[in-house]
N, C-alpha and C positions, 0 to 999 in steps of 0.2 A: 636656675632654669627658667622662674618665670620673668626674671631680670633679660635672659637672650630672647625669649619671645615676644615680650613686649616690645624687644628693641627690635627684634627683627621685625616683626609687623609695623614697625613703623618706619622701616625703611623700603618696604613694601607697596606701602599704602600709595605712593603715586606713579609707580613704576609700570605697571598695565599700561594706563592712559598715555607715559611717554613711549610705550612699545607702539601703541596702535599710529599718534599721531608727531611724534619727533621725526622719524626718520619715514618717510612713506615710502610707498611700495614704488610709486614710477623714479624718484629720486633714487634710489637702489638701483633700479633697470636700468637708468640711464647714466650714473657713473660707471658700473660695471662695464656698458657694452663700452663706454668710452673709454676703458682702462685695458680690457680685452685687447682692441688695437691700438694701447701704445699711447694714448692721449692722455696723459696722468694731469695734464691740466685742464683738460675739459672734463675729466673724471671731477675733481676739483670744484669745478664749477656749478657742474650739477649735484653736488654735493652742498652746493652755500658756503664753499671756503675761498677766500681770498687768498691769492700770492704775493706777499710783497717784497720780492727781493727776483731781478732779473737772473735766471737760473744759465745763460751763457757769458754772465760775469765772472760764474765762480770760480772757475780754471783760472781765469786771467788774475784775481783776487786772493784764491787762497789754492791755488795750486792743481794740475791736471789731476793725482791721485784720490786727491778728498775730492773734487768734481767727480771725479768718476762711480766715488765712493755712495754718494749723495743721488746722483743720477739712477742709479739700481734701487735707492731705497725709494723713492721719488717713483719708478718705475711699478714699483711692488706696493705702495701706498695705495692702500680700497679709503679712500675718502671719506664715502657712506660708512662704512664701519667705525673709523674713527669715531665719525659723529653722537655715534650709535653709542661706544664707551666712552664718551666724554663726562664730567664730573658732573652730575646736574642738584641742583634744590628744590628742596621742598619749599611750599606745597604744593609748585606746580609742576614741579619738573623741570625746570628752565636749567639752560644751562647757565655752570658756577658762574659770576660777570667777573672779569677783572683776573684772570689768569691765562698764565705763564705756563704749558707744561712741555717739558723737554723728549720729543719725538725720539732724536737721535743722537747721540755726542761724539765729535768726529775728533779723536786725542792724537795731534800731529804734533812731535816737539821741534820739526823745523820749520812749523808755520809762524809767521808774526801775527801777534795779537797778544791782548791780554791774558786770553784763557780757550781753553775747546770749545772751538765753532757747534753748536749744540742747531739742527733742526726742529724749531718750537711749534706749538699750535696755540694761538691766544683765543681769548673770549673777551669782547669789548667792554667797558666800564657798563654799571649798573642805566646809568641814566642815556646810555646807547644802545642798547642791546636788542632794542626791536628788531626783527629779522632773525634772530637768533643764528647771524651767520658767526663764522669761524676763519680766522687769517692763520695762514701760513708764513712763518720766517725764518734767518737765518741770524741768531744772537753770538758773542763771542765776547760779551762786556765794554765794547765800545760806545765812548760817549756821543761819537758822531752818528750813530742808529738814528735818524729821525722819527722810523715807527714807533721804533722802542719807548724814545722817548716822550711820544704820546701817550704812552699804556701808564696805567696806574701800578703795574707790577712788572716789568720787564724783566728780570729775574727769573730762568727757571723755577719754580716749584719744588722743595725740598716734600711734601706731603704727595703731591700729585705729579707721577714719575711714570710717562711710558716708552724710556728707551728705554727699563727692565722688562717692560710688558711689552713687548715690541707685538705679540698674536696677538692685542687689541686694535693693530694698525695694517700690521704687514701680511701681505696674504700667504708668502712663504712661511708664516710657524701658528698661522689660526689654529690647529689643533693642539697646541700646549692648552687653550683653554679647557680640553678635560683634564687635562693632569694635574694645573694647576687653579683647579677653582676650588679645590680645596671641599671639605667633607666636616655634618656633624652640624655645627649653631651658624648661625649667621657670621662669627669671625672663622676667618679659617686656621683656625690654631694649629691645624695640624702640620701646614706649609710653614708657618711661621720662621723657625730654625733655618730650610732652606729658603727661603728666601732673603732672610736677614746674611745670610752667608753670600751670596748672590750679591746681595747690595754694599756690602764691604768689600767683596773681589772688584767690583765695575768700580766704587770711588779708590779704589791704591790704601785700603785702610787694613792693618791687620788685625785679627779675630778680637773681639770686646761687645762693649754692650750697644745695646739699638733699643730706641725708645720705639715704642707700639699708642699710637692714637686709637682708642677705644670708644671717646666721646667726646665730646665740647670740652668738658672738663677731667678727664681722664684719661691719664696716661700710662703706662708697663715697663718697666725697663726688662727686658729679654739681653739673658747674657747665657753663654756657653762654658762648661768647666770642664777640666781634665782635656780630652782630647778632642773635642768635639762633636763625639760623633754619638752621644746620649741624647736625652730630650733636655731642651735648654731650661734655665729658672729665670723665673719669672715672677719680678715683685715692683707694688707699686714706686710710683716716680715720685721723689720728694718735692715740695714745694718752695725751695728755695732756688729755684731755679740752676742747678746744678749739672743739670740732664741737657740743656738749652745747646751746647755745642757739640753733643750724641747723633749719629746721623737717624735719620726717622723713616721707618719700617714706612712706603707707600702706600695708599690707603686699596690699593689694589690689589695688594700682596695683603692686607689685614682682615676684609673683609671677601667673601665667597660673592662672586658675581654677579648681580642681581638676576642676571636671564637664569642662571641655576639654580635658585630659591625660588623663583617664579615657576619651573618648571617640577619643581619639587614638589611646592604648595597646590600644584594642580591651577594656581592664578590665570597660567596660558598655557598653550599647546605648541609643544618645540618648534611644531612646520607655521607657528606661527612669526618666531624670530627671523631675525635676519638671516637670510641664506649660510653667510659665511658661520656665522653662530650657531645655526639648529646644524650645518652638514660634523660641527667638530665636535657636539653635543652629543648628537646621535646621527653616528658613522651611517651612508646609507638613506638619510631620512630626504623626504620629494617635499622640502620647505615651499609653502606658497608667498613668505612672508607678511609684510604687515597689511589688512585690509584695505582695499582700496578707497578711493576719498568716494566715490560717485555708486549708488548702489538702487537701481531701479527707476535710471534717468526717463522722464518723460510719464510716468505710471500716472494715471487720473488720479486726482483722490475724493473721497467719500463728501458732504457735506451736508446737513439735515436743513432743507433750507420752505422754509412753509408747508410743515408737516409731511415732504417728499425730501428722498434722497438724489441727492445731485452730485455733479462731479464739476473739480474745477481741473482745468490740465495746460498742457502746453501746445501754442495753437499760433504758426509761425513767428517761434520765437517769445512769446510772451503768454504769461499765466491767464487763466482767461475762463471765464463761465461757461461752461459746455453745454449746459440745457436751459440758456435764453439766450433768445435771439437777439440781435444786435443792437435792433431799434428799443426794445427791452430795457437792456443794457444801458445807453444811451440817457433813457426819460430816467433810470434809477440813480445811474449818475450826476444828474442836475438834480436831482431832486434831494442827494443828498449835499452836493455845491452850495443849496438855499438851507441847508440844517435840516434835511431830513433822516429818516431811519433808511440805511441804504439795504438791499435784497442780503439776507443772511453768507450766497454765495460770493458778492459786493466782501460784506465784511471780513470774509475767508482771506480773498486776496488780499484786504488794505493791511492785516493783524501781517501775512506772510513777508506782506514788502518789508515791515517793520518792526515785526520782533517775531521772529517765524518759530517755530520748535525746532528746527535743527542750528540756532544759534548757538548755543552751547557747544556744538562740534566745529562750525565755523569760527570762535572763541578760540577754542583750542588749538586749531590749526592757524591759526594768525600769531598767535603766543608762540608756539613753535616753529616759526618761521615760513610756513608750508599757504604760501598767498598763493600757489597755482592749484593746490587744493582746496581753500574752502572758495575760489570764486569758482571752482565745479561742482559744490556741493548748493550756492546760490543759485549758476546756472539752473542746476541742475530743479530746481525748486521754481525758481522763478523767470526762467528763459535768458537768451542772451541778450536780448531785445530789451531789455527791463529796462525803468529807470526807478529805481531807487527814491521812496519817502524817507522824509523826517523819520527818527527811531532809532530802537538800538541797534537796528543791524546799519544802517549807514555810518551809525556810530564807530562802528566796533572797525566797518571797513574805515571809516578816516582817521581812526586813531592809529592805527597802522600805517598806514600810509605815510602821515606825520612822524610816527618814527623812524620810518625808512630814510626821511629826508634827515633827522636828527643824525642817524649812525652817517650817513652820505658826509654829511658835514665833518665827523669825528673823523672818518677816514682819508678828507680832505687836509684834516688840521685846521680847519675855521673853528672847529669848538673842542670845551674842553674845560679845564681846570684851569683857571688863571691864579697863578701864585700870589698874587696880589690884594684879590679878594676875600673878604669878610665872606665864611661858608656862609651860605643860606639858610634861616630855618625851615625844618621840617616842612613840606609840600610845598615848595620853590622849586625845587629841581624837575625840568622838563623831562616826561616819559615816564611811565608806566608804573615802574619802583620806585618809589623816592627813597633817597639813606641821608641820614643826616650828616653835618659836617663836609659835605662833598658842593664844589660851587659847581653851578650851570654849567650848557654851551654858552660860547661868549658872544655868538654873533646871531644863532636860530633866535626867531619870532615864535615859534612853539609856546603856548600855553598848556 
């Protein structure tokens, strides 16, 4: 027991900070109203997902039926939601880089191709991933995919599987999420059986065993006796690698939802998840969703400045000393241009331009892709008007930016992994994470 609560608190530990700032609350607002009427591509977009496959080729490509079939799911796709259960890591919460996971699988045996046309959702390689956006495509094992062929994993995901989970995606079955979030420790042992039953029906496999991923290094073999319909046994996976062609219980299906151990723990308040999530949690419930980025735009704030308190505030557009007057202002400013001690409310502003107190939240929402939040959370401190000092918040805004242009480029195909080159060591690799063994963009100037 105290082996599940350790593990559970630790899978806990950064899942708050991605509720408040991964998926924000106008991102929400604005796929929904877009998906409401019919726009599942501009839903899409306001979401941070890329499309990369033109969606009135696929009648003509793989057949009017599966178009059609695809078109409904595509219809019924909440974007935000997706986003929302995507895989993510520790310890920031980011989302997994460098995956594959299979939305949909469209099983036509009179289509050509290699294998079922699977609707995927990828996540960029580690050393693109700025923006923390997400593409959309259409896989089938062909070599001629040039997206694919980009990706570090093109390959659906044998661990990370949501056409079983389809109510992580589709607005038509969101409320399987109470049924099946599963009850008791952090895995959901109790779904186990059915789901493993579930995932042998969907691959054509008949009844046998299914390996269970428990931890990095831990794995279950879960098997059924007699007629099925008992509680399954369950004994550990030998290390000879014998279990390796076993199909593998999804990590979705093995673990209880993080929004329903959050809600358990008392961590957050239902009406604080995502709409689709808190109304299937609790049937009924007036969700306000995740907090908004901007909270008391414009308020003065205090500053102790020559034994008086003063206020610094926002005054057409830019941060500004509110109890000296101009010409004040002005001789304190030169005075401190020659190396002087500039007016304590002087200092208030120059610390805010430059390493303010709410960079830590503007941090967080840069890491999670959310740049129309934290430059409201800048405005919102330091006017629209500003111009930005040396420091770490300019910092934090150009290192972003510089990713942006990194993923720009990945998605272009200008950068990448060049087969040819000698990997890099350790802190070479442009952007944010470095992993070792992985080579550069080949063309970005990023440092």
């Amino acid at each position: 027991m105290l082996t599940h609560t350790a593990l559970g608190d630790s899978r806990l530990s950064f899942w708050p900070r991605v509720r408040e700032f991964a998926v924000p609350l106008p991102m929400i607002e604005s796929a929904t109203a877009r998906r409401l009427v019919g726009d599942w591509a501009g839903a899409c977009a306001a979401a941070g997902i890329d499309v990369d496959f033109p969606p009135r080729s696929v009648a003509r490509t793989h057949g009017s039926e599966l178009a059609a079939r695809l078109r409904a799911d595509l219809r019924h796709l909440a974007p935000d939601l997706l986003r929302w259960h995507m895989p993510r890591i520790a310890p920031d919460g980011l989302l997994r880089p460098g995956l594959t996971i299979s939305l949909a699988r469209y099983a036509d045996a009179g289509r050509d191709g290699p294998g079922p046309l699977h609707l995927v959702a990828r996540t960029a390689p580690a050393w693109a991933d700025s923006g923390q956006r997400i593409s959309l495509a259409l896989w089938d094992g062909s070599p001629a995919d040039a997206a694919a062929s980009r990706h570090p994993h093109p390959h659906p995901s044998r661990r990370f599987r949501l056409d079983l989970h389809r109510h992580l995606w589709d607005v038509r079955r969101t409320d399987e999420l109470r049924t099946r979030g599963g009850n008791g420790t952090p895995w959901g042992v109790d779904r186990w059986a059915a789901e493993a039953d579930l995932l042998l029906r969907a691959d054509g496999r008949p009844p046998g065993p299914v390996v269970v991923r428990v931890g990095a290094r831990q794995r279950l073999v879960l098997e059924r006796y007699g007629d099925g319909v008992g509680p399954p046994h369950v004994t550990p996976a030998p290390f000879d690698g014998s279990v390796s062609a076993l199909p593998v219980l999804p990590d979705a299906a093995t673990w209880v939802p993080p929004d329903v151990e959050l809600v358990r723990s008392g961590a957050i308040e239902v009406e604080r998840l995502h709409p689709l999530v808190a109304s299937a949690l609790a049937p009924g419930c007036s969700a306000t969703g995740p907090p908004p980025a901007v909270d008391g735009a414009g308020r003065p704030r205090p500053v102790q400045c020559r034994g008086a308190e003063h206020r610094i505030g926002l005054v057409e557009g830019t941060l500004t000393a509110l109890d000296h007057d101009p010409a004040e202002i002005r001789r304190e400013e030169l005075l401190a241009a020659l190396g002087g001690t500039p007016l304590p409310c002087l200092q208030a502003i120059d610390t805010a331009h430059r390493d303010p107190a709410c960079l830590t939240d503007v941090r967080e929402r840069l890491r999670h892709g959310d740049t129309a939040g934290a430059l409201a959370v800048v405005e919102n401190l330091l006017g629209p008007a500003a111009v930005l000092r040396d420091g770490a918040l300019r910092d934090e805004l150009e290192r972003a930016a510089q990713g942006r242009i990194t993923y720009g480029l990945y998605r272009a195909g200008l950068s990448g992994p060049a087969p040819e080159r000698v990997p890099p060591a350790r802190g070479h690799t442009p952007g944010r994470r470095t992993r070792p063994r992985r080579s550069g963009p080949r063309h970005s100037t990023l440092r």
